[in-house]
DRENTILO-5206 format. One record per residue (C-alpha): x, y, z; residue in three letters. Coordinates in steps of 0.25 Angstrom, whole numbers, padded with zeros to 4 digits, always signed. Example, Ala and Ser with C-alpha at 12.3 -4.5 7.8 and 13.67 -1.06 7.14 Angstrom:
+0049-0018+0031ala;+0055-0004+0029ser;
END
This chain:
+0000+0000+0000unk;+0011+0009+0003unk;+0017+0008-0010unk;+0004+0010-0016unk;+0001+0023-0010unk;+0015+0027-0012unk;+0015+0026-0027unk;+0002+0032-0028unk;+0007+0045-0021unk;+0020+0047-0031unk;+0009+0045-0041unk;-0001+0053-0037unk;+0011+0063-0033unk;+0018+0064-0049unk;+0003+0067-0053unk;+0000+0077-0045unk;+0015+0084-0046unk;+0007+0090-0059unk;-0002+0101-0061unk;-0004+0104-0077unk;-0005+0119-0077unk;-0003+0128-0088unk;+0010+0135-0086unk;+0005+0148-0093unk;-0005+0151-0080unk;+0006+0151-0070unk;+0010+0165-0071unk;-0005+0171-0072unk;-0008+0160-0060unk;+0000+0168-0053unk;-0004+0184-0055unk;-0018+0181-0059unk;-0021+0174-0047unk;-0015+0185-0038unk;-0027+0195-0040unk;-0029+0204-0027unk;-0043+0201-0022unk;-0044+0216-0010unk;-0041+0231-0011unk;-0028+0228-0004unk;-0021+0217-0011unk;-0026+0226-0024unk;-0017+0236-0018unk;-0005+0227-0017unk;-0005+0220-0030unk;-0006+0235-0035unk;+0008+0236-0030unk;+0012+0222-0033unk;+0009+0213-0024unk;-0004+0203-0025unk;-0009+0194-0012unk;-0018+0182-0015unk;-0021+0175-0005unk;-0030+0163-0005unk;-0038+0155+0005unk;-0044+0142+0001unk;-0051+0132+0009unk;-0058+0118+0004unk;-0067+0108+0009unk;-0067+0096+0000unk;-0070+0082+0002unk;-0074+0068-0005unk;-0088+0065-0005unk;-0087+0051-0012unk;-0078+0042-0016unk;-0066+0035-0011unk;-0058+0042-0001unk;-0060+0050+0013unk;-0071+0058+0014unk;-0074+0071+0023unk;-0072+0084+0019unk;-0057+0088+0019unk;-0054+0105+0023unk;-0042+0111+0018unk;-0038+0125+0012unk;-0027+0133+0005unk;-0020+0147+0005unk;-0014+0153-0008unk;-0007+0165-0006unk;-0001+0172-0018unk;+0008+0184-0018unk;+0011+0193-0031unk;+0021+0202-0033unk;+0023+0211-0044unk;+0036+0219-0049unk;+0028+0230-0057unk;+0022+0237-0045unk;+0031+0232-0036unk;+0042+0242-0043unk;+0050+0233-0048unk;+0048+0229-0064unk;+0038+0225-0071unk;+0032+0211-0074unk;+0036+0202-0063unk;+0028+0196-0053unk;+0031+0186-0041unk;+0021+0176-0036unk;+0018+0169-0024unk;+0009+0158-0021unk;+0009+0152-0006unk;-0001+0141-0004unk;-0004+0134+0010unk;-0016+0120+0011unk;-0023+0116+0023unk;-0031+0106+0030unk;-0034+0094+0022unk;-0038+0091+0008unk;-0047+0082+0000unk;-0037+0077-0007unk;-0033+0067+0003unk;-0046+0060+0004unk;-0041+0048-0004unk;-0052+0048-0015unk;-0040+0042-0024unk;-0037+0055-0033unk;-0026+0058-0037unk;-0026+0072-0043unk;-0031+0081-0030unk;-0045+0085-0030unk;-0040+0097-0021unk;-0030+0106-0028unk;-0030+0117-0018unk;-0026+0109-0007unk;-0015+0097-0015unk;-0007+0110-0018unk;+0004+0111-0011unk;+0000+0099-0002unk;+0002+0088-0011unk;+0017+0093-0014unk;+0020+0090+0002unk;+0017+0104+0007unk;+0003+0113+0011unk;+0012+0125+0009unk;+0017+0130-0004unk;+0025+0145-0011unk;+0026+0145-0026unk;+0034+0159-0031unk;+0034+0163-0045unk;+0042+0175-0051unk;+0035+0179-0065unk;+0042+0190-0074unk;+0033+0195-0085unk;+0037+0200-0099unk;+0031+0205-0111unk;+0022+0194-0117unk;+0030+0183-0107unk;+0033+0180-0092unk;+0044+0170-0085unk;+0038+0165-0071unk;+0049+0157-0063unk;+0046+0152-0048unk;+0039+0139-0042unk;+0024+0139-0048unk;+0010+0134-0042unk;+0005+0129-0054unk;-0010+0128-0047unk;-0007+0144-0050unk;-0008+0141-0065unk;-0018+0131-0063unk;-0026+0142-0055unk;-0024+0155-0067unk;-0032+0148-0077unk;-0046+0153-0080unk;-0056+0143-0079unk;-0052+0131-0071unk;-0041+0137-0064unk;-0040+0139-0050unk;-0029+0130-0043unk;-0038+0123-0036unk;-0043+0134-0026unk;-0054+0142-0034unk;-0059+0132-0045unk;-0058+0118-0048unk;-0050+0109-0036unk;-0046+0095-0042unk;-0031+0097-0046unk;-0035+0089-0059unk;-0043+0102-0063unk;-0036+0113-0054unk;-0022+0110-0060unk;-0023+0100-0070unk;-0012+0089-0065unk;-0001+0085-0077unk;+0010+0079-0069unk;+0021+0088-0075unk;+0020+0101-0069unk;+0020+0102-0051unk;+0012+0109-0043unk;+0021+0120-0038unk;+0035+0120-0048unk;+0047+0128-0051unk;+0049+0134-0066unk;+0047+0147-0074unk;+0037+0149-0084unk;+0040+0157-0096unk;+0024+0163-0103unk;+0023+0170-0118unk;+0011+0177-0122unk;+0010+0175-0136unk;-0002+0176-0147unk;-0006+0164-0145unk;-0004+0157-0134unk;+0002+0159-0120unk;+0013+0151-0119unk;+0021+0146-0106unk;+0033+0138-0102unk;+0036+0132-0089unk;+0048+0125-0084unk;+0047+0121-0070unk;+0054+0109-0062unk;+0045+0099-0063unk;+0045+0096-0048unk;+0036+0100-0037unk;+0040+0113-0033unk;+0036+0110-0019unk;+0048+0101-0017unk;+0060+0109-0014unk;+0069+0101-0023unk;+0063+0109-0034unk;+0066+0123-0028unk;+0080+0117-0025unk;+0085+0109-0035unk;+0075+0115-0048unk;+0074+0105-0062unk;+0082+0094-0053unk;+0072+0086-0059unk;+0069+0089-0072unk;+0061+0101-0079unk;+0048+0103-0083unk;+0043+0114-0097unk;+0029+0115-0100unk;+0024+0123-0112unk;+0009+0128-0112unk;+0003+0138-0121unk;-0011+0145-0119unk;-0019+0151-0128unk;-0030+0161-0126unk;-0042+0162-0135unk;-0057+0167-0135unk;-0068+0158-0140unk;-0082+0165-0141unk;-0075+0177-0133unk;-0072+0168-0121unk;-0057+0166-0118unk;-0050+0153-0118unk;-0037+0146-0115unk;-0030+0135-0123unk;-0017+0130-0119unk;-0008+0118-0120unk;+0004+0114-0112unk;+0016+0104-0113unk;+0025+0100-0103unk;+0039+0092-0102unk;+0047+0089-0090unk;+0060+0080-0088unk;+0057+0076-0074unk;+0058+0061-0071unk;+0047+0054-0066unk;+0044+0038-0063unk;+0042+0031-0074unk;+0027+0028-0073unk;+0030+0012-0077unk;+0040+0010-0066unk;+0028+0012-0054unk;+0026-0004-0050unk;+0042-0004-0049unk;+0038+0004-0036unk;+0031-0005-0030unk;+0040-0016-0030unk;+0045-0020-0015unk;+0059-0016-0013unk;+0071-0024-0018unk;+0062-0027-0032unk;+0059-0011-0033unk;+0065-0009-0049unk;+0070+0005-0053unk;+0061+0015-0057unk;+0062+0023-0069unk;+0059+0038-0070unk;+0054+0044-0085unk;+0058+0058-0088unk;+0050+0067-0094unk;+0035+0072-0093unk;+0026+0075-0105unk;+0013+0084-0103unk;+0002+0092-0112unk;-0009+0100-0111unk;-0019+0106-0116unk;-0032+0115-0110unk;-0040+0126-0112unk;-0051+0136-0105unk;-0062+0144-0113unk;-0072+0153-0106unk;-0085+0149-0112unk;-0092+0160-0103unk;-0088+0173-0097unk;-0095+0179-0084unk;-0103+0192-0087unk;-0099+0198-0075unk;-0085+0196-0077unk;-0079+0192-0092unk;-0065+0191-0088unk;-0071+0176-0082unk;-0081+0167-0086unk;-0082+0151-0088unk;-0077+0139-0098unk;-0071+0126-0101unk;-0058+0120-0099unk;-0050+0109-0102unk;-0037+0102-0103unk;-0029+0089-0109unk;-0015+0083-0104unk;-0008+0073-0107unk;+0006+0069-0103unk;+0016+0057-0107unk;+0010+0049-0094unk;+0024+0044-0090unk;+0032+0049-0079unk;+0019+0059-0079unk;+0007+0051-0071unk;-0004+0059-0080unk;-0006+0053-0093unk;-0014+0066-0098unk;-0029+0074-0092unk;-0042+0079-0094unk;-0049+0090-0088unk;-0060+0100-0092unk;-0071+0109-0088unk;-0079+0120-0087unk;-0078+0133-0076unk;-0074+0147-0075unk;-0082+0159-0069unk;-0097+0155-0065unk;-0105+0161-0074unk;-0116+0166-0064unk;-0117+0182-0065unk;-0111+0188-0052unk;-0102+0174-0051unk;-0091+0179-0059unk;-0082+0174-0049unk;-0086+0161-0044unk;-0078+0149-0051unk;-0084+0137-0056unk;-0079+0123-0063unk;-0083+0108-0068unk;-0071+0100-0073unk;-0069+0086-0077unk;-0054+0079-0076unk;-0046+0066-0078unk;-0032+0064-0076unk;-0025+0049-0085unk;-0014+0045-0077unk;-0002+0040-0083unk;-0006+0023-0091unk;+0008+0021-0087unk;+0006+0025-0073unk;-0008+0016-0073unk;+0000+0005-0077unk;+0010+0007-0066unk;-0002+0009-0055unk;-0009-0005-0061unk;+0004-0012-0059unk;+0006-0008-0046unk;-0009-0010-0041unk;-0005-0024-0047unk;+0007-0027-0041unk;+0001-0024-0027unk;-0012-0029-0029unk;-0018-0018-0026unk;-0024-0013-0040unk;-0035-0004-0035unk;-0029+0005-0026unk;-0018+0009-0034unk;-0021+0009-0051unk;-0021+0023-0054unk;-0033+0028-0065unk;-0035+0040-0072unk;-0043+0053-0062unk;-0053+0062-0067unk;-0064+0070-0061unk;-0073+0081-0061unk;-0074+0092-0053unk;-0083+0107-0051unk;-0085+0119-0043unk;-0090+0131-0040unk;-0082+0142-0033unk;-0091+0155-0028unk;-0084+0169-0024unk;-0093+0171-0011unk;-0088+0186-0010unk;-0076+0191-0015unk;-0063+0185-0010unk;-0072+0171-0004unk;-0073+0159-0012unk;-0082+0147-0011unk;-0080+0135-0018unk;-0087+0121-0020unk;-0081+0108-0027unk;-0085+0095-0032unk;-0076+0085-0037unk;-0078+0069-0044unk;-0065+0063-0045unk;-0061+0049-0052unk;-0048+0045-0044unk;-0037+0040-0052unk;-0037+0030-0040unk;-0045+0017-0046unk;-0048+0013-0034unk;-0056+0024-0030unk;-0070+0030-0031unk;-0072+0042-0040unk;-0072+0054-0028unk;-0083+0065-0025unk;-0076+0079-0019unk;-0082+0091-0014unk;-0077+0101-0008unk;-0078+0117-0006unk;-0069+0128-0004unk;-0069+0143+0002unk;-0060+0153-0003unk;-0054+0168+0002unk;-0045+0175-0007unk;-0040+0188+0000unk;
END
C-alpha cells in the first residue's frame, strides 16, 4: 500500500507541476489587476504606487460521492503592490510587481473524492508546493511597441488577466482544470523573462523560464540547473459582429528530464530486483484557445458575456498529460444594474499519458490491487455565479461534477460558497 500511494503522489505531483497559461497575459496580470478600489489608494497610485489587497474566504464541501464529507473552511490573502517609475520621478515605462499570498484552514481538496486535478485552485496555491506562504516579484521595462519582464512569476496572475473565464481561481471558476488550464510543462510560480511585441497582427510573447517549481529554493540558487524551458504564443485580436475576441495558439519545448513513463512498474519492485530507471529528456506541448464576446452589457460595454474554449496536446512522455479539452460560456451577467456580477458553465477533460496508463495497469497487476491504483482520464463540469453585494464585497456560489481519474471512485458532487473583500 505504501508503494502505491507513494507513486500515486509523484504522479499526481508531475501533473499538477503545470499550469497551461498564456505567456502574453503575465504582464497585463500583473498591472490590470492592480486597480485602486477607494479615494486613498487612488491618490497613491496617482503617484506610483498601487495596493491591492485581497480577502477570500470559501466553504466548499463534497455532497456525494467517494471520499470524506463535511464542509471544509479555509481562506486566502492576495496582496499586491505596484510601483511605477514614471510618477515616482524616475524614467519612464518601468513597473515593479509584488504578489504575496497566504492560505488558511483546510481545503476541499483533501477530501479523497480520487481527483486528481484540484477542485479548489484558491486554496492548492501555494500549498501544494509545500508551503501556505508564497512572494512572487516581477520587474517589467516597457518600450515602444515591446516589453521585457524578468522575475519569479505566478502564472495564476496570467490565468486571472483573461476576459471571460479568467480569475485564478478567486472570482470565477475554482476547479484548476478551468482556472488554470493544467499542461504539465510550465509550474505554478517560476523564474524566467518574458520578451512581448505588438505587431499588426498578433501579439506575440516569449518565455524562457526554469522549468522547475520556483517555490524550491534550488531554483532561485542554482537557475536552469536542470534544463530550460521556451514557449511561444501568439494572440490575436479581432471583432465579430462588433464584439471582440481573442484567438491565440502556444508552443512550448523544454530540455528537463523527466521518468520515462514506461519505467514506472520497475518501482515497485522490492529491493535488490529494483532495475534502473531511465529519464527522457524533452517535453513537447501546443495550444490553442480563444474568447469571443457574444454580448456586451448595456450598462457597461467595455464587458459583456461569450464563449470560450481550448485544445492541447503534448507528446505524452515524460509529460503525464496526453492533451485536454475545456469550453464554455460566462463573462458579465447580462442583467441590467449587474454589470458587475460574474458568472460561468464549463465543461473539461483531462487524457493522461496511454504510456502512463499502461504503466499504472501493470503495476495495479503486479500487486493485485487493479482497482485502487489504474489511472483513467478526469473530466468535469463546473458553474457559478458570483454577485457584488455593495461595492468592495463579494459573494459567490459553486457547484462542481467531477469524474476522478481515480477508476475506482465514484463521479464527485462539490458545492461550496465564497465571501469576498477587496480593500
Amino acid at each position: 500500500m505504501c508503494t502505491r500511494v507513494a507513486i500515486r503522489a509523484g504522479v499526481v505531483f508531475s501533473i499538477l507541476a503545470g499550469l497551461s497559461a498564456g505567456a502574453a497575459s503575465a504582464q497585463a496580470a500583473d498591472q490590470d489587476w492592480a486597480a485602486p478600489v477607494s479615494e486613498s489608494l487612488e491618490s497613491l497610485a496617482e503617484r506610483g504606487v498601487s495596493i491591492s489587497p485581497k480577502v477570500t474566504q470559501f466553504v466548499d464541501g463534497l455532497v456525494f460521492g467517494d471520499g470524506d464529507y463535511g464542509p471544509e473552511t479555509g481562506g486566502k490573502l492576495d496582496f499586491k503592490l505596484g510601483l511605477a517609475s514614471g510618477p515616482l520621478g524616475l524614467w519612464e515605462g518601468a513597473f515593479l510587481n509584488l504578489h504575496f499570498e497566504q492560505v488558511w484552514g483546510e481545503d476541499v481538496n483533501q477530501q479523497g473524492d480520487g481527483s486528481i486535478i484540484p477542485i479548489n485552485t484558491a486554496l492548492a496555491f501555494p500549498r501544494l508546493g509545500g508551503s501556505d506562504t508564497n512572494l512572487s516579484v516581477t520587474l517589467t521595462q516597457v518600450f515602444d511597441g515591446w516589453s521585457v519582464t524578468l522575475g519569479k512569476f505566478n502564472m495564476l496572475d496570467a490565468a486571472a488577466a483573461t476576459p471571460l473565464i479568467g480569475g485564478g481561481g478567486t472570482d470565477t471558476f475554482q476547479n484548476l482544470g478551468l482556472a488554470a488550464p493544467v499542461s504539465g510543462v510550465t509550474p505554478p510560480y517560476l523564474l524566467g523573462g518574458l520578451l512581448s511585441v505588438s505587431t499588426a497582427p498578433a501579439e506575440i510573447s516569449l518565455l524562457v523560464y526554469d522549468p522547475r517549481n520556483a517555490q524550491n529554493d534550488n531554483v532561485l540558487e542554482a537557475p536552469f540547473e536542470d534544463g530550460v524551458t521556451f514557449s511561444l504564443s501568439a494572440t490575436h485580436e479581432t471583432t465579430i459582429a462588433g464584439k471582440p475576441g481573442y484567438y491565440g495558439v502556444r508552443g512550448v519545448y523544454s530540455t528537463l528530464e523527466g521518468v520515462d513513463l514506461k519505467d514506472i512498474p520497475q518501482l515497485i519492485l522490492p529491493p535488490g530486483f529494483a532495475a534502473p530507471v531511465s529519464n527522457k529528456k524533452g517535453y513537447l506541448f501546443g495550444s490553442v484557445s480563444f474568447q469571443q464576446f457574444l454580448s456586451l452589457h448595456p450598462d457597461d460595454p467595455t464587458k459583456g458575456w461569450g464563449v470560450f474554449g481550448q485544445g492541447a496536446i503534448s507528446d505524452g512522455n515524460p509529460n503525464p498529460i496526453r492533451g485536454s479539452l475545456l469550453f464554455g460560456v460566462g463573462g458579465a451577467a447580462p442583467f441590467s444594474g449587474r454589470s458587475n456580477d460574474r458568472w460561468g458553465i464549463a465543461g473539461f477533460r483531462y487524457f493522461f499519458s496511454d504510456v502512463l496508463k499502461d504503466s499504472a495497469d501493470a503495476v495495479a497487476g503486479a500487486v493485485s490491487a487493479a482497482e485502487s491504483f489504474g489511472i483513467r482520464d478526469e473530466w468535469g463540469f463546473e458553474a457559478y455565479y458570483d454577485l457584488e453585494i455593495v461595492r468592495h464585497v463579494r459573494v459567490g456560489a459553486d457547484a462542481q461534477f467531477v469524474r476522478p481519474g481515480t477508476p475506482d471512485r465514484d463521479t464527485a458532487f462539490f458545492l461550496g460558497v465564497r465571501g469576498q473583500v477587496v480593500f
